[in-house]
N, CA, C and O of each residue as an XYZ file, in Angstrom:
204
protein
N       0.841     -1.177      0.000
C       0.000      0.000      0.000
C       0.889      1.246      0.000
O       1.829      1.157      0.791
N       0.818      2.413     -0.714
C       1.507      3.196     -0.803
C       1.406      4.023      0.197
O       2.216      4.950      0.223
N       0.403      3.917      1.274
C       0.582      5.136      2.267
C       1.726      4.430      3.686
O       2.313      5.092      4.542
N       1.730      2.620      3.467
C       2.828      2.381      4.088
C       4.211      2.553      3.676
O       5.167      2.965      4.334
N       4.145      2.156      2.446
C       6.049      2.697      1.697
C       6.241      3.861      1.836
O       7.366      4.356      1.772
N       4.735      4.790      2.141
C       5.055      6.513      2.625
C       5.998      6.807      3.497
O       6.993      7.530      3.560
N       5.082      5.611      4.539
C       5.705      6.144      6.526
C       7.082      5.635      6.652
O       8.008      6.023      7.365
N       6.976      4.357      5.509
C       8.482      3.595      5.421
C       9.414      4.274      5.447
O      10.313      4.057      6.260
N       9.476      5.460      4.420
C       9.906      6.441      3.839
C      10.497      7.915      4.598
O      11.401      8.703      4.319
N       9.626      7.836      5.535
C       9.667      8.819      6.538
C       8.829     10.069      6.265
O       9.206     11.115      6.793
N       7.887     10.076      5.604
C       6.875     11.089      5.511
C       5.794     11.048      6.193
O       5.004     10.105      6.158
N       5.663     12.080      6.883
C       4.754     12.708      7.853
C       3.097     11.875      8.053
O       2.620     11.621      6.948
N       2.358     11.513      9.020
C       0.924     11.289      8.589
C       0.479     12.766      7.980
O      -0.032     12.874      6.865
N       0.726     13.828      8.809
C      -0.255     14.700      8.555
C       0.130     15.234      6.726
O      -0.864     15.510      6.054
N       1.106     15.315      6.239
C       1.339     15.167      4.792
C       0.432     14.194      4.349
O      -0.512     14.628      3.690
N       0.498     12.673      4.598
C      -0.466     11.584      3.730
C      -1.652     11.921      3.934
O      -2.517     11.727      3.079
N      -1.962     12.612      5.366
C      -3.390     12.882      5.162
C      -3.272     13.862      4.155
O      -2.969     13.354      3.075
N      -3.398     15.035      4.127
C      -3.601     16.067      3.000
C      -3.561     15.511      2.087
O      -4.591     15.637      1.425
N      -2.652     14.747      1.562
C      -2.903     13.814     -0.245
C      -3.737     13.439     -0.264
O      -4.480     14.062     -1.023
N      -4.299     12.420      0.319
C      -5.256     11.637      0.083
C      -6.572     12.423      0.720
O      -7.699     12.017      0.435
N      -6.413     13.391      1.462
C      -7.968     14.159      1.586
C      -7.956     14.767     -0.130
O      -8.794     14.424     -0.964
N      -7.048     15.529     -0.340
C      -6.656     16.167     -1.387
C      -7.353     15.921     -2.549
O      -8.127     16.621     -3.203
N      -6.708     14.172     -2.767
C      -6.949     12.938     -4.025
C      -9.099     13.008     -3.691
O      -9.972     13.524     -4.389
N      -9.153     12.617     -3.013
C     -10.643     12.317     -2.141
C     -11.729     13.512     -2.636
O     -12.877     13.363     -3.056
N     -11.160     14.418     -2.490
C     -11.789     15.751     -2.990
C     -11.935     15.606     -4.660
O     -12.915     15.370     -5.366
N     -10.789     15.808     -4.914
C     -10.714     15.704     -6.718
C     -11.438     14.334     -7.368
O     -11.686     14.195     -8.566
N     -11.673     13.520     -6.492
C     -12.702     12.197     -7.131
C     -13.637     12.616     -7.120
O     -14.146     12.869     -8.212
N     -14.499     12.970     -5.690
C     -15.199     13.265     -5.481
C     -16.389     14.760     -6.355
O     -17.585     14.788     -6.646
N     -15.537     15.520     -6.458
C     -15.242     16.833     -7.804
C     -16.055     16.309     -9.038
O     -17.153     16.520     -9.553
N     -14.931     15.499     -9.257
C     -14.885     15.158    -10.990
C     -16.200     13.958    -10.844
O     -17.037     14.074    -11.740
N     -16.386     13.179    -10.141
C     -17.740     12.356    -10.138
C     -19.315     12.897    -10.049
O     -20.350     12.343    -10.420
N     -19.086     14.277     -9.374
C     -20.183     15.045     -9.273
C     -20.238     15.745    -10.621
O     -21.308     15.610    -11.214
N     -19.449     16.352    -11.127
C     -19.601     16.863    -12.462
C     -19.790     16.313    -13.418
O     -20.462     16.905    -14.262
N     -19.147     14.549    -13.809
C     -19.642     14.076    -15.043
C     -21.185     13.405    -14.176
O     -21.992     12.807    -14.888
N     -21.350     13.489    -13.346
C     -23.108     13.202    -13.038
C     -24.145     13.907    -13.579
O     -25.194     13.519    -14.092
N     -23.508     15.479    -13.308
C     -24.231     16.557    -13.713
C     -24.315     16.814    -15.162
O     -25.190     17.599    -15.527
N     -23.439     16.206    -16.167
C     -22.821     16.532    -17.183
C     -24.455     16.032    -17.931
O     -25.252     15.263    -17.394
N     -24.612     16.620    -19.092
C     -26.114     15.966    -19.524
C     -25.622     14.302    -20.278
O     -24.412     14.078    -20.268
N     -26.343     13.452    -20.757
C     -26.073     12.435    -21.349
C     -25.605     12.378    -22.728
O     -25.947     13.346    -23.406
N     -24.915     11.496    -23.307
C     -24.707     11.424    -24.151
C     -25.486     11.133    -25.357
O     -26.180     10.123    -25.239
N     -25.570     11.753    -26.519
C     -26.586     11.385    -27.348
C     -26.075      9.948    -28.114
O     -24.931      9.799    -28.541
N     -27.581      8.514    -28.237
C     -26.872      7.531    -28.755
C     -27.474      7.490    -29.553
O     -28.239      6.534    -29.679
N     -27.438      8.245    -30.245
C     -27.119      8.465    -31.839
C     -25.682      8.475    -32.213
O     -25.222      7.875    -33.184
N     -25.047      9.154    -31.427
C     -23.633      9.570    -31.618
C     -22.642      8.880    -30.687
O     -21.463      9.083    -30.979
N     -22.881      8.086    -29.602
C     -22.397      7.835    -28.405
C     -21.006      6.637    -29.196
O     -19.793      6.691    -28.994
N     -21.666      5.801    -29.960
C     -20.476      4.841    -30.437
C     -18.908      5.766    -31.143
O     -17.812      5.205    -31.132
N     -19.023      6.649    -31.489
C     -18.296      7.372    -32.744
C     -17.057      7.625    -31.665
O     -15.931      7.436    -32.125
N     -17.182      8.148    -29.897
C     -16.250      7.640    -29.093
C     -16.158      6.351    -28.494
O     -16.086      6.308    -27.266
N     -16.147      5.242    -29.183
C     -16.147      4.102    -28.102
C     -14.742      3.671    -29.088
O     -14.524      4.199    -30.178
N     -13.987      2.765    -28.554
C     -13.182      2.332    -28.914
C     -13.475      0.528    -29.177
O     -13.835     -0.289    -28.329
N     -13.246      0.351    -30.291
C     -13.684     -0.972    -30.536
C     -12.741     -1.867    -31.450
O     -13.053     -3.029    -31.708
């Protein structure tokens, strides 16, 4: 787990916390916005799919 090779490492908890609140936020962000985002039209939806 990378927050143990952190401490291994000698970096701070209160540093790993902030990353990962940090990381937590920006998921959290970006999941609310493509929620909000309107749908895709499937008419058109394949033309990005990779196949």
């Amino acid at each position: 787990m990378l927050g143990d090779r952190l401490r291994a490492a000698g970096v701070g908890e209160d540093v790993i916390d902030g990353c990962e609140r940090a990381a937590r936020e920006e998921v959290e962000r970006a999941a609310a916005e493509a929620l909000a985002a309107p749908l895709a039209d499937p008419a058109s939806a394949k033309e990005y799919l990779y196949v």
